[in-house]
GUVO-271444 format. One record per atom (N, C-alpha, C): residue number from 0; residue in three letters; atom name; x negated, z negated, y; chain. Coordinates in pm, whole numbers, m for minus. Atoms other than C-alpha are relative to their C-alpha. Layout:
<sites>
<site NUM; 'Ala'; 'CA'; <X; Z; Y>; 'A'>
...
</sites>
This chain:
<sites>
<site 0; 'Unk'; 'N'; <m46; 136; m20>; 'A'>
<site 0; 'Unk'; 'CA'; <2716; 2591; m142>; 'A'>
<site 0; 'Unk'; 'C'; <m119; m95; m7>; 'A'>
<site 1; 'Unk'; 'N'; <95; 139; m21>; 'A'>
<site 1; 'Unk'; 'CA'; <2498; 2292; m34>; 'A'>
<site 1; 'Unk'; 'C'; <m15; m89; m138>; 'A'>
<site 2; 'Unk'; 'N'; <m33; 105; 81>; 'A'>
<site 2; 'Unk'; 'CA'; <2418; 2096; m325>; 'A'>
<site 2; 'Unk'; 'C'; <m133; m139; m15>; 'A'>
<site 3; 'Unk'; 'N'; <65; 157; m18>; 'A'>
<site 3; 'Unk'; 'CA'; <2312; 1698; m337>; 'A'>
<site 3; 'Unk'; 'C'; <m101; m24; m36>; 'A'>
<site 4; 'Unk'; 'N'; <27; m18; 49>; 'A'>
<site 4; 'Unk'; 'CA'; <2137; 1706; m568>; 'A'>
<site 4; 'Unk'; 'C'; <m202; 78; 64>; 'A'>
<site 5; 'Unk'; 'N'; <69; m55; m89>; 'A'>
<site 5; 'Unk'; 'CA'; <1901; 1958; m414>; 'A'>
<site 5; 'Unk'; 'C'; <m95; m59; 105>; 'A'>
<site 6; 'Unk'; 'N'; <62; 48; m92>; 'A'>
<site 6; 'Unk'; 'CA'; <1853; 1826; m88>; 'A'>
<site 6; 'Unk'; 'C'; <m63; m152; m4>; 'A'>
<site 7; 'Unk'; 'N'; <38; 160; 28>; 'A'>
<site 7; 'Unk'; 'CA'; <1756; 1480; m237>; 'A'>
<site 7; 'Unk'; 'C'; <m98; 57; m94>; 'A'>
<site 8; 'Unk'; 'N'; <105; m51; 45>; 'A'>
<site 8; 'Unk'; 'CA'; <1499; 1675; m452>; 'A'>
<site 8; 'Unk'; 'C'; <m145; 51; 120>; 'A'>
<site 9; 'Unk'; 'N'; <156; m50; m73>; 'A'>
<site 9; 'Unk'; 'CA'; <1320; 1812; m192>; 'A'>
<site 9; 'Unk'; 'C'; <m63; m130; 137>; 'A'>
<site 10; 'Unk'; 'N'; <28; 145; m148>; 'A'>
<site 10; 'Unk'; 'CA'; <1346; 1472; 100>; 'A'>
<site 10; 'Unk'; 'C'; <m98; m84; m106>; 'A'>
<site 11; 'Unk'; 'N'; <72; 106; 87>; 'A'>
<site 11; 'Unk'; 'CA'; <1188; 1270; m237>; 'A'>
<site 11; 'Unk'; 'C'; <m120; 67; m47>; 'A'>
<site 12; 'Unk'; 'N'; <114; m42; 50>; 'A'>
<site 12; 'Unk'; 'CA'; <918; 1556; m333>; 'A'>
<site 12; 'Unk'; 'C'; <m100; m37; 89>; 'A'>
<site 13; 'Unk'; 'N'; <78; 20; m124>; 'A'>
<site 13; 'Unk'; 'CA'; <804; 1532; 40>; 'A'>
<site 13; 'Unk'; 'C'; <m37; m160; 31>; 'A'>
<site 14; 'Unk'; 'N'; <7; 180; m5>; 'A'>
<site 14; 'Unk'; 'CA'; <842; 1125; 59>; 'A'>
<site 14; 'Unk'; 'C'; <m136; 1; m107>; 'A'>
<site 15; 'Unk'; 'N'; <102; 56; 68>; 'A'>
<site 15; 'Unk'; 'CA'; <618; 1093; m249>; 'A'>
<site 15; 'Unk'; 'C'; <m107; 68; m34>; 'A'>
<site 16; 'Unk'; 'N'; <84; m45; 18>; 'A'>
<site 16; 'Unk'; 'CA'; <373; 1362; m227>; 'A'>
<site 16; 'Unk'; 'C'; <m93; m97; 106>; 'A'>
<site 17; 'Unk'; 'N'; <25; 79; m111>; 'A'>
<site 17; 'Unk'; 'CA'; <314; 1162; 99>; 'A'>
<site 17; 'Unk'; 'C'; <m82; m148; m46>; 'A'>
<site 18; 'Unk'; 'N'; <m23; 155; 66>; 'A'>
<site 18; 'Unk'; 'CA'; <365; 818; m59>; 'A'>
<site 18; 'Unk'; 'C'; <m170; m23; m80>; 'A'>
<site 19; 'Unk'; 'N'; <131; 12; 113>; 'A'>
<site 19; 'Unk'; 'CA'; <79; 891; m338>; 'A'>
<site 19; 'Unk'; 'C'; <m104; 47; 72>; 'A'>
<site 20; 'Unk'; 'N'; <126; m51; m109>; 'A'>
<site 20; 'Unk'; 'CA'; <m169; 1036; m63>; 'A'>
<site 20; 'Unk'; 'C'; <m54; m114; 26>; 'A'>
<site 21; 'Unk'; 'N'; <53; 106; m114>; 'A'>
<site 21; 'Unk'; 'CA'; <m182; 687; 102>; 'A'>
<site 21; 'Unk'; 'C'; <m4; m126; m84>; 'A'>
<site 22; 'Unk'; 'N'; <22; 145; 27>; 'A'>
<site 22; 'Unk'; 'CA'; <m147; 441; m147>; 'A'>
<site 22; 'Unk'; 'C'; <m174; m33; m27>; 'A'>
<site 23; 'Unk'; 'N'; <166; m28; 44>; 'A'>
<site 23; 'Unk'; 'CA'; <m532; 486; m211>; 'A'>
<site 23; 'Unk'; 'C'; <m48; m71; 151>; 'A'>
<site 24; 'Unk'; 'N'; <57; 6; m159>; 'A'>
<site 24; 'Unk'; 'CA'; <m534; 365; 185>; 'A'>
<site 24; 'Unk'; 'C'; <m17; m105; 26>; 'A'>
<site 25; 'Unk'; 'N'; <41; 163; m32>; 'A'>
<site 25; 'Unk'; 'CA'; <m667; m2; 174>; 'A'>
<site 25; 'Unk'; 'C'; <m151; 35; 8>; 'A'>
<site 26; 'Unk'; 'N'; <104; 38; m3>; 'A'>
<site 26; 'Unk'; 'CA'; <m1012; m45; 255>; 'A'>
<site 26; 'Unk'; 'C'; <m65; m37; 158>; 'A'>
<site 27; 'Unk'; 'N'; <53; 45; m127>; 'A'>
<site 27; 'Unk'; 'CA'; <m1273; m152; 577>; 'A'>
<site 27; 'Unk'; 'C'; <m11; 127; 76>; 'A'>
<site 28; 'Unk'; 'N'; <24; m108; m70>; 'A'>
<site 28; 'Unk'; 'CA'; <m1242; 34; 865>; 'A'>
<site 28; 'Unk'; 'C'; <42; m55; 151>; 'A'>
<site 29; 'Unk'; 'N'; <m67; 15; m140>; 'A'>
<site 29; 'Unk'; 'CA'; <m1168; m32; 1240>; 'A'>
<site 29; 'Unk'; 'C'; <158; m43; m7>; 'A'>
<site 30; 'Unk'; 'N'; <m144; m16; 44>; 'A'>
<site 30; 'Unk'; 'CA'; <m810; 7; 1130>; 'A'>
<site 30; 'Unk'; 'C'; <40; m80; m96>; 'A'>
<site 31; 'Unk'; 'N'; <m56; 37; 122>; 'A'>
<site 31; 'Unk'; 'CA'; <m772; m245; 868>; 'A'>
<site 31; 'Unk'; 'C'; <138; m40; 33>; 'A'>
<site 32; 'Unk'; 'N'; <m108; 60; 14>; 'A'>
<site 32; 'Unk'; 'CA'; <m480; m381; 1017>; 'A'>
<site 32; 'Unk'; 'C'; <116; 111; 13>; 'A'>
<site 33; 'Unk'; 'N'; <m139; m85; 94>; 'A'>
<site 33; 'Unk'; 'CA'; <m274; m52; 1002>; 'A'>
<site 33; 'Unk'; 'C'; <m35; 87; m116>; 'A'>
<site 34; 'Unk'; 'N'; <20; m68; 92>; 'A'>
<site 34; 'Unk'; 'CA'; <m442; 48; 713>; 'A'>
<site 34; 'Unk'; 'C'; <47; m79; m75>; 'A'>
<site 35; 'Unk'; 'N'; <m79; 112; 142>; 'A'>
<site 35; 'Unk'; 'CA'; <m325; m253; 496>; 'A'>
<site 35; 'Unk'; 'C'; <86; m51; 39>; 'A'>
<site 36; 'Unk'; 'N'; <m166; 101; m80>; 'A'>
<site 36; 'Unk'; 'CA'; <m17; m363; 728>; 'A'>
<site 36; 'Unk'; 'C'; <80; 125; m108>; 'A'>
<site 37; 'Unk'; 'N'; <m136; m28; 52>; 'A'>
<site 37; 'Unk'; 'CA'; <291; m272; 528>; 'A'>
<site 37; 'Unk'; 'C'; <76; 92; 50>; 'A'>
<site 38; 'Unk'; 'N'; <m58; m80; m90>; 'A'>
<site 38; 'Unk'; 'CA'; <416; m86; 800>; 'A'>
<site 38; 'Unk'; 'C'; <34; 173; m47>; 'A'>
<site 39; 'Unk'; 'N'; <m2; m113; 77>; 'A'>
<site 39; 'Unk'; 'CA'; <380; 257; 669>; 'A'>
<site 39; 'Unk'; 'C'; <87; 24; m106>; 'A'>
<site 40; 'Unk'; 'N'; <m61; m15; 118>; 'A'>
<site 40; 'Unk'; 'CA'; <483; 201; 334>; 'A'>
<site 40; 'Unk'; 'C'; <164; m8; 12>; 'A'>
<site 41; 'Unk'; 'N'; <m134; 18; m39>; 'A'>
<site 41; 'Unk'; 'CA'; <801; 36; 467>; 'A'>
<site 41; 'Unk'; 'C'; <81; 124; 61>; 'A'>
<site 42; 'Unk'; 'N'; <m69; m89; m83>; 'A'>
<site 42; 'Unk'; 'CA'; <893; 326; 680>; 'A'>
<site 42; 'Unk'; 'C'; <15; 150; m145>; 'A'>
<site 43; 'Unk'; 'N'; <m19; m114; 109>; 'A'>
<site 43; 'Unk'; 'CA'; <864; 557; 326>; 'A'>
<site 43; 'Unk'; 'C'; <105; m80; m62>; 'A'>
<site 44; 'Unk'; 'N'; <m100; 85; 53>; 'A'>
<site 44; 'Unk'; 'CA'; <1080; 251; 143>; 'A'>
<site 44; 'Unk'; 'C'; <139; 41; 115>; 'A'>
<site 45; 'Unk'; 'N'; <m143; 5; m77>; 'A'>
<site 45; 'Unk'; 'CA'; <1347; 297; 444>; 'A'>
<site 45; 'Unk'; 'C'; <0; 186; 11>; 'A'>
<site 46; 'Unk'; 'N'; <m56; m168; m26>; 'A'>
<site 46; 'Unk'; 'CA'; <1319; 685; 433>; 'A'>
<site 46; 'Unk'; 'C'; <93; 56; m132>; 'A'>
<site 47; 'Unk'; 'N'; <m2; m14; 137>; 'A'>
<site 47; 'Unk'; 'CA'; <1347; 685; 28>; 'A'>
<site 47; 'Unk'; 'C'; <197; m61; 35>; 'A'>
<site 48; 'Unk'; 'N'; <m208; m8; 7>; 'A'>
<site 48; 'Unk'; 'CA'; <1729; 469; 71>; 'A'>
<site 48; 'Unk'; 'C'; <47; 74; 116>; 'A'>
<site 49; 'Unk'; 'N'; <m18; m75; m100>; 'A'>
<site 49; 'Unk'; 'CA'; <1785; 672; 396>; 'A'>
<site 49; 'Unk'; 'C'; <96; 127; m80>; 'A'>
<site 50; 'Unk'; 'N'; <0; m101; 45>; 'A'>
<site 50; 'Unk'; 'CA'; <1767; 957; 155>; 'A'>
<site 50; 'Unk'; 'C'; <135; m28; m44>; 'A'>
<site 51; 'Unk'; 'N'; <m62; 20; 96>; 'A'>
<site 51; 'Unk'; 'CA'; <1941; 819; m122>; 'A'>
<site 51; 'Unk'; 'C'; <169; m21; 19>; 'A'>
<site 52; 'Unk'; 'N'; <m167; 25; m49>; 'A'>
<site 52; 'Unk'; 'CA'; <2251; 720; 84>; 'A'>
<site 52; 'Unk'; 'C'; <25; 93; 51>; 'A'>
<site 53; 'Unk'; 'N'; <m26; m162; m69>; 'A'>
<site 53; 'Unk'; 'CA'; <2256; 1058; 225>; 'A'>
<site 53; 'Unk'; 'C'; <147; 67; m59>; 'A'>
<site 54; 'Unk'; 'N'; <m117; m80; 71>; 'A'>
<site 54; 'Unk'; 'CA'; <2495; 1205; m22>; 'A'>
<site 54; 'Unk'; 'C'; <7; 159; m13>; 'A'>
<site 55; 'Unk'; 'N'; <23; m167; 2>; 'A'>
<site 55; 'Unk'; 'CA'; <2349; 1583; 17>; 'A'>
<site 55; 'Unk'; 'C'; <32; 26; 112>; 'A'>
<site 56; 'Unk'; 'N'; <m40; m21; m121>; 'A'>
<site 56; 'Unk'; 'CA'; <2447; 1513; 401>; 'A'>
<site 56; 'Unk'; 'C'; <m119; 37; 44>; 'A'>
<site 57; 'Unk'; 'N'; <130; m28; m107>; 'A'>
<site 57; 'Unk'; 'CA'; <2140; 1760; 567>; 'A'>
<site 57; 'Unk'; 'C'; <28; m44; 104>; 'A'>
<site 58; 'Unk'; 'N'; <79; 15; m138>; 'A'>
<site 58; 'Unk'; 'CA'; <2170; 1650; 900>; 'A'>
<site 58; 'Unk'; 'C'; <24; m161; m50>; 'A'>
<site 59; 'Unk'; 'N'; <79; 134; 60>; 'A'>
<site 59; 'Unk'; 'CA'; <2122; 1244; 746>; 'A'>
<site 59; 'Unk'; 'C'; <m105; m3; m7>; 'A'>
<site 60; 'Unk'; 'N'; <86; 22; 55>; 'A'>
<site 60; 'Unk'; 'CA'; <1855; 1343; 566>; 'A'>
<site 60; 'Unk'; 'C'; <m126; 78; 106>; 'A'>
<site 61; 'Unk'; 'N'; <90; m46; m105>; 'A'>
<site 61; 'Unk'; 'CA'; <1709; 1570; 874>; 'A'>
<site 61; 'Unk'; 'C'; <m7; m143; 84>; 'A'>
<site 62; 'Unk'; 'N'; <m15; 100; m86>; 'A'>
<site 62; 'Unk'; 'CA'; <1769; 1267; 1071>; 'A'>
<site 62; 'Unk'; 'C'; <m122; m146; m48>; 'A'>
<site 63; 'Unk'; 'N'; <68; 86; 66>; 'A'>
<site 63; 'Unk'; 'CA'; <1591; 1031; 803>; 'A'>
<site 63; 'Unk'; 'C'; <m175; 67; 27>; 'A'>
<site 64; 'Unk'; 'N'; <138; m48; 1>; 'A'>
<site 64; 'Unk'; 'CA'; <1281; 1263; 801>; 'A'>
<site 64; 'Unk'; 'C'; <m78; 13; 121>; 'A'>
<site 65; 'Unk'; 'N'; <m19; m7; m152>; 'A'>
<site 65; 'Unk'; 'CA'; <1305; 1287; 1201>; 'A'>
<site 65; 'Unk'; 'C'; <m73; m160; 18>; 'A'>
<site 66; 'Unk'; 'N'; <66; 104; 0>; 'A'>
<site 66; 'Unk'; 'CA'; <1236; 902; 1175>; 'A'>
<site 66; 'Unk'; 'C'; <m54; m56; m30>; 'A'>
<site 67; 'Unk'; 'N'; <129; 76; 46>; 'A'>
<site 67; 'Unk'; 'CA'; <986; 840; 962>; 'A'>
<site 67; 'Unk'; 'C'; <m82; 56; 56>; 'A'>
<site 68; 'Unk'; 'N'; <35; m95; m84>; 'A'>
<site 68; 'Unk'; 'CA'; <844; 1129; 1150>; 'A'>
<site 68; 'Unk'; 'C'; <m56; m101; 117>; 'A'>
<site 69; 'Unk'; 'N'; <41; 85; m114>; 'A'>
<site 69; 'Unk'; 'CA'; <857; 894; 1453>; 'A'>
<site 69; 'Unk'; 'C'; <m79; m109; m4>; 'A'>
<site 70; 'Unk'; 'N'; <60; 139; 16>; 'A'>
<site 70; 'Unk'; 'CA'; <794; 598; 1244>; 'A'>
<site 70; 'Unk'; 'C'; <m166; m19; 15>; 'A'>
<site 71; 'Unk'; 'N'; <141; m106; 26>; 'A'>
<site 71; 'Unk'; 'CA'; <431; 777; 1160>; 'A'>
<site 71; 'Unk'; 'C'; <m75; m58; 131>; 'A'>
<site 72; 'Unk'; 'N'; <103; m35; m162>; 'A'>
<site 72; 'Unk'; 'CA'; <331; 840; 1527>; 'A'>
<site 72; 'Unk'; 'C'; <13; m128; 40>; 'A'>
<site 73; 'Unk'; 'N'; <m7; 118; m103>; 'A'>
<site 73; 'Unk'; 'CA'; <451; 524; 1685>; 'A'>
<site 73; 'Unk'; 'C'; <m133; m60; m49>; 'A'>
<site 74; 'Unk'; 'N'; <113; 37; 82>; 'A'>
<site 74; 'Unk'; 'CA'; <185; 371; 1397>; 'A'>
<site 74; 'Unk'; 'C'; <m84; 32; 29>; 'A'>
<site 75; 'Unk'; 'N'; <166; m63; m60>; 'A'>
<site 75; 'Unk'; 'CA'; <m89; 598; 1509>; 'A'>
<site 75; 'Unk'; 'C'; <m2; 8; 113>; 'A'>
<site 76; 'Unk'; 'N'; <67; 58; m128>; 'A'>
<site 76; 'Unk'; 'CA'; <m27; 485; 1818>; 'A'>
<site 76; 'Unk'; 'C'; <m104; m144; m32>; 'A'>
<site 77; 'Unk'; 'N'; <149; 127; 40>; 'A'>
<site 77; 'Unk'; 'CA'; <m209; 128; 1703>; 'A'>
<site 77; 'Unk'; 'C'; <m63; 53; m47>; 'A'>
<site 78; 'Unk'; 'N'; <119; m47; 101>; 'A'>
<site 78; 'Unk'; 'CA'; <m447; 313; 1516>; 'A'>
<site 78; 'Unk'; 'C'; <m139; 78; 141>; 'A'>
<site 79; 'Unk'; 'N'; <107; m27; m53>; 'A'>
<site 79; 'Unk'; 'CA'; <m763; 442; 1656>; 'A'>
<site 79; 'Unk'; 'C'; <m94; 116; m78>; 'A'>
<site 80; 'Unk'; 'N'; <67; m139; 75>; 'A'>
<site 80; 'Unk'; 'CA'; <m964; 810; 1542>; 'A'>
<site 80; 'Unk'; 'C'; <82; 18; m103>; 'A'>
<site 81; 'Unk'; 'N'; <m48; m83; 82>; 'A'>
<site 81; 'Unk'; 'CA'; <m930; 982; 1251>; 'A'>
<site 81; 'Unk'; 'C'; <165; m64; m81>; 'A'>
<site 82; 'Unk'; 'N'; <m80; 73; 50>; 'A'>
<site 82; 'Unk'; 'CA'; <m680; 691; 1089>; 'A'>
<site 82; 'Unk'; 'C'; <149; 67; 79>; 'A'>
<site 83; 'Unk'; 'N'; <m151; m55; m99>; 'A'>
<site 83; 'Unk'; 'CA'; <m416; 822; 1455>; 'A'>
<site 83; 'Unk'; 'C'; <13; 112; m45>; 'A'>
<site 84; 'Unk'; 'N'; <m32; m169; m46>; 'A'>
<site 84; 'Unk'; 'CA'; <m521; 1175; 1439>; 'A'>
<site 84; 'Unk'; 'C'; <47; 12; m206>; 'A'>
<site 85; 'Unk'; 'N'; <m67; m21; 136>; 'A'>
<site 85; 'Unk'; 'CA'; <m369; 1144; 1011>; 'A'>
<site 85; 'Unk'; 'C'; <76; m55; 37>; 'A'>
<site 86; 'Unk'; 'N'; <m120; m16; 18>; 'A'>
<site 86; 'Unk'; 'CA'; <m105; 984; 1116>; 'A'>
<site 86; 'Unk'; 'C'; <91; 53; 84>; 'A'>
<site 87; 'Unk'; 'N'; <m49; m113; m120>; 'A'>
<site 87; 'Unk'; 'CA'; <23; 1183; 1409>; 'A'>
<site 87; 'Unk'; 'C'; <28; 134; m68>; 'A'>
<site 88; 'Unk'; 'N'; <m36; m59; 120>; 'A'>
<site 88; 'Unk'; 'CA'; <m10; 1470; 1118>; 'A'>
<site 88; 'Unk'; 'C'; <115; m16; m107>; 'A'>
<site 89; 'Unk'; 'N'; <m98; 16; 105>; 'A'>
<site 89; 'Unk'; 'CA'; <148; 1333; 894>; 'A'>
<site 89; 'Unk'; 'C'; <163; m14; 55>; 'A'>
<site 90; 'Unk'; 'N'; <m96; 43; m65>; 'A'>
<site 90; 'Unk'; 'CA'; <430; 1201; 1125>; 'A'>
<site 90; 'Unk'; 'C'; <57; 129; 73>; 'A'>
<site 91; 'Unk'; 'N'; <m42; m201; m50>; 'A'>
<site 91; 'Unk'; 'CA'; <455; 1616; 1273>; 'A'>
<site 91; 'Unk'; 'C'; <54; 51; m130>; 'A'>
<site 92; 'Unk'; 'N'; <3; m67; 144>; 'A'>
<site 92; 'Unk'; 'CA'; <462; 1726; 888>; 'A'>
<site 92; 'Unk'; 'C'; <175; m71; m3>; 'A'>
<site 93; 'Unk'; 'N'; <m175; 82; 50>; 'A'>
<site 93; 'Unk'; 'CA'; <820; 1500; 849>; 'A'>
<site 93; 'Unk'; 'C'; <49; 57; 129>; 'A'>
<site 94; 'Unk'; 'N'; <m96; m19; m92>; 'A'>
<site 94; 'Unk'; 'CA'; <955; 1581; 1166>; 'A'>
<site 94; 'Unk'; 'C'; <5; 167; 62>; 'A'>
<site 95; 'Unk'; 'N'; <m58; m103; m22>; 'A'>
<site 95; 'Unk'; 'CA'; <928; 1918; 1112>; 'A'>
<site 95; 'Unk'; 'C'; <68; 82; m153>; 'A'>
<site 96; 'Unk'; 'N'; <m132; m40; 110>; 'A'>
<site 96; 'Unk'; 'CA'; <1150; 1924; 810>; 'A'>
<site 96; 'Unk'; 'C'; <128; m44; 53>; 'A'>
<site 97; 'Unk'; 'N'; <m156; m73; m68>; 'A'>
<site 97; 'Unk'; 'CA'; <1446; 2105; 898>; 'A'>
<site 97; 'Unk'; 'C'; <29; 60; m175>; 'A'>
<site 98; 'Unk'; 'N'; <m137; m79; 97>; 'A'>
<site 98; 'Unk'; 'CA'; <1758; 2138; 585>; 'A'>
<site 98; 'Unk'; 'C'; <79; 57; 28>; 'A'>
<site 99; 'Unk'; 'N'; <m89; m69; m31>; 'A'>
<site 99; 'Unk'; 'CA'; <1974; 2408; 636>; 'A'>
<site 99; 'Unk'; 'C'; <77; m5; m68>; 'A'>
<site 100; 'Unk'; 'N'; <m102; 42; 111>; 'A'>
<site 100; 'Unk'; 'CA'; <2315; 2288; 446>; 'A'>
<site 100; 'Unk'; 'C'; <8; 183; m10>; 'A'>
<site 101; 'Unk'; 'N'; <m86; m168; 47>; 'A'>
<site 101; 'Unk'; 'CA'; <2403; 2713; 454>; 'A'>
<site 101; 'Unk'; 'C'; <m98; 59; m52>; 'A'>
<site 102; 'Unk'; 'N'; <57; m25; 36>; 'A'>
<site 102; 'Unk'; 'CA'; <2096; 2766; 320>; 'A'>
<site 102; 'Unk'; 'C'; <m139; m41; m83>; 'A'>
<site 103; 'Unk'; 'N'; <91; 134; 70>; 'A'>
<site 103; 'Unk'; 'CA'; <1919; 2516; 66>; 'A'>
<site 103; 'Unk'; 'C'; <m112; 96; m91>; 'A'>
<site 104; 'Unk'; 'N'; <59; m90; 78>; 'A'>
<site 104; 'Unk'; 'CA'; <1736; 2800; m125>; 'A'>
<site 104; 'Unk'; 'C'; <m110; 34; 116>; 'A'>
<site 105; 'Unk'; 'N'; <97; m29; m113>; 'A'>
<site 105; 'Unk'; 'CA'; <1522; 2890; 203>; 'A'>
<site 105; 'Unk'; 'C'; <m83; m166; 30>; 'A'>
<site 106; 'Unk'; 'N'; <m2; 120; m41>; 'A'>
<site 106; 'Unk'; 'CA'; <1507; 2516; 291>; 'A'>
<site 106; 'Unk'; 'C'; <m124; m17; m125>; 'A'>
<site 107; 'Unk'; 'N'; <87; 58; 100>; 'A'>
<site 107; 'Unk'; 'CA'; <1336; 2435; m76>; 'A'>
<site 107; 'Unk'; 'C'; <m135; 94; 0>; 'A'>
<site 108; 'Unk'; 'N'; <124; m82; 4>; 'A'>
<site 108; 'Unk'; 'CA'; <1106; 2753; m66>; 'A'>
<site 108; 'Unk'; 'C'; <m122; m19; 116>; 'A'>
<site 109; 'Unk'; 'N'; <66; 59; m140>; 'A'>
<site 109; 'Unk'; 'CA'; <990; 2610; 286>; 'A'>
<site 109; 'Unk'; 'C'; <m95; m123; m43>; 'A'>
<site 110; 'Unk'; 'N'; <34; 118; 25>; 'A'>
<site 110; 'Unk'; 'CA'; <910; 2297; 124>; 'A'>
<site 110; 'Unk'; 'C'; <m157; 1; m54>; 'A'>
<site 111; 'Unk'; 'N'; <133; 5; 87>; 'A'>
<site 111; 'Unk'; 'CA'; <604; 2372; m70>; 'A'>
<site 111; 'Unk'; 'C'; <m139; 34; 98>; 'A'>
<site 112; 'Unk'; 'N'; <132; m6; m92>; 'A'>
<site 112; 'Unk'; 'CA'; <356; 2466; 236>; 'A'>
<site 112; 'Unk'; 'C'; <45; m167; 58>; 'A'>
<site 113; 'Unk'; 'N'; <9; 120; m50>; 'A'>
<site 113; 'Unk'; 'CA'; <477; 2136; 385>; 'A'>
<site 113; 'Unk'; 'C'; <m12; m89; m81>; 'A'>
<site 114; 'Unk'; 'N'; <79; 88; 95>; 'A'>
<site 114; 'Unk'; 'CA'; <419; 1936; 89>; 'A'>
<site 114; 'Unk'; 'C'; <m149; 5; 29>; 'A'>
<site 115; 'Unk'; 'N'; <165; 34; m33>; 'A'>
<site 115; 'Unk'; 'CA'; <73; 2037; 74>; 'A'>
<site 115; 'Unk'; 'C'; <8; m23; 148>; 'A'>
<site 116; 'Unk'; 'N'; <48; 27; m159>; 'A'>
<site 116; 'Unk'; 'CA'; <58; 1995; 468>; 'A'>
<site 116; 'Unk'; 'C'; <m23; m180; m42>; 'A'>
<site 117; 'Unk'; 'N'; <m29; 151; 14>; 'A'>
<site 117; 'Unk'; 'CA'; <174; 1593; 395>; 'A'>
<site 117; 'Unk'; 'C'; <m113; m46; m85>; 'A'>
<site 118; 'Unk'; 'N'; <89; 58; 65>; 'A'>
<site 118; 'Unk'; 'CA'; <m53; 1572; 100>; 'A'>
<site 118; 'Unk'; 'C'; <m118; 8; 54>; 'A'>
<site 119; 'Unk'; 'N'; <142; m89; m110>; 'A'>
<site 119; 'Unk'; 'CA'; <m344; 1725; 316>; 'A'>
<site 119; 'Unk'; 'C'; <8; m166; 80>; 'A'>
<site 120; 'Unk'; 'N'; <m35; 140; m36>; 'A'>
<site 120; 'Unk'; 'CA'; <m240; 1438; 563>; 'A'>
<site 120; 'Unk'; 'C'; <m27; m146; m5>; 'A'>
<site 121; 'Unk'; 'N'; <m27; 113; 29>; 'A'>
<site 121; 'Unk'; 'CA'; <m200; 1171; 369>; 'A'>
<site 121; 'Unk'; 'C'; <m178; m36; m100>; 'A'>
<site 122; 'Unk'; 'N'; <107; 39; 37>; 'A'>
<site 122; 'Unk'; 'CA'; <m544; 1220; 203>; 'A'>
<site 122; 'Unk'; 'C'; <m120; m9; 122>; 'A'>
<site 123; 'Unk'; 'N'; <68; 9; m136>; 'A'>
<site 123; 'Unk'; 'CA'; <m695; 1244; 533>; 'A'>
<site 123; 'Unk'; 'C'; <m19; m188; 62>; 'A'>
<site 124; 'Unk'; 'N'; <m23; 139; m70>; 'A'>
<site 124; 'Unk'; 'CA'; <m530; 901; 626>; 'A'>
<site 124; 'Unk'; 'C'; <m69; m89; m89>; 'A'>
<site 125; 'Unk'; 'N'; <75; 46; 90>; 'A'>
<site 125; 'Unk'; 'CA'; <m671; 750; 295>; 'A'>
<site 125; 'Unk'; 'C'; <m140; 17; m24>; 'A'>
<site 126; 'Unk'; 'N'; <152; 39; m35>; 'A'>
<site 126; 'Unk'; 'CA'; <m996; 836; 353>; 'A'>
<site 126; 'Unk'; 'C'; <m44; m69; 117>; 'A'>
<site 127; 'Unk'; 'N'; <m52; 68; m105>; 'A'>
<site 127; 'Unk'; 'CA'; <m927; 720; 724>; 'A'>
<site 127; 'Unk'; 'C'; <m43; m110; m31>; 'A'>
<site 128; 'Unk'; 'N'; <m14; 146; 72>; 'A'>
<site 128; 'Unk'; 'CA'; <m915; 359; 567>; 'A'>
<site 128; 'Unk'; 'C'; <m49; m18; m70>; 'A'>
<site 129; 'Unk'; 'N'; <68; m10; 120>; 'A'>
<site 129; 'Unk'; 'CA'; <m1145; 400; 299>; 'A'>
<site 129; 'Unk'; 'C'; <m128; m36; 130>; 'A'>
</sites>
């Protein structure tokens, strides 16, 4: 059995392994303006209640991760070098988390190479901006 619980453990491990990669991501760079625009962060703030209103519904929370996923890339479309090519990463890394409600035990054991993928990512993008 699917439980809520669960799948809101692993959408929030992946959100804030992410989250804490990039807050480190202010500084001069070609990119300051999507390195310190809000934009980003917002699209983790709208993934985080995305989640939260989910209710243990996987295809929500596939759907939530699907669009920050997008949110990501569209972003590294304004961006320019290494700043796009982290968030185009990072924005692949979310949109290829897939929850299987018949199988949340495979789903969570999946999770831990794509964490590090995101954190990988997200320290990429923070040096990016650094």
């Amino acid at each position: 059995m699917f439980r809520a619980l669960s799948s809101r453990r692993i959408a929030v491990a992946v959100a804030g392994a992410a989250l804490i990669s990039m807050t480190a991501a202010c500084g001069g760079s070609a990119n300051d303006e999507v390195c310190k625009n809000a934009a980003w962060s917002k699209s983790f703030t709208d993934f985080n209640t995305s989640v939260a209103g989910a209710a243990g519904d996987a295809g929500k929370i596939n759907a939530a991760t699907a669009k920050l996923g997008g949110d990501l890339k569209a972003l590294a479309a304004k961006a320019d070098g290494d700043v796009a090519t982290a968030l185009t990463d990072l924005g692949a890394s979310f949109e290829a988390v897939k929850i299987d409600a018949n199988d949340p035990a495979a789903a969570a054991s999946a999770m831990e190479p794509l964490v590090s993928k995101i954190q990988e990512a997200g320290t990429k993008f923070a040096a990016a901006c650094s």
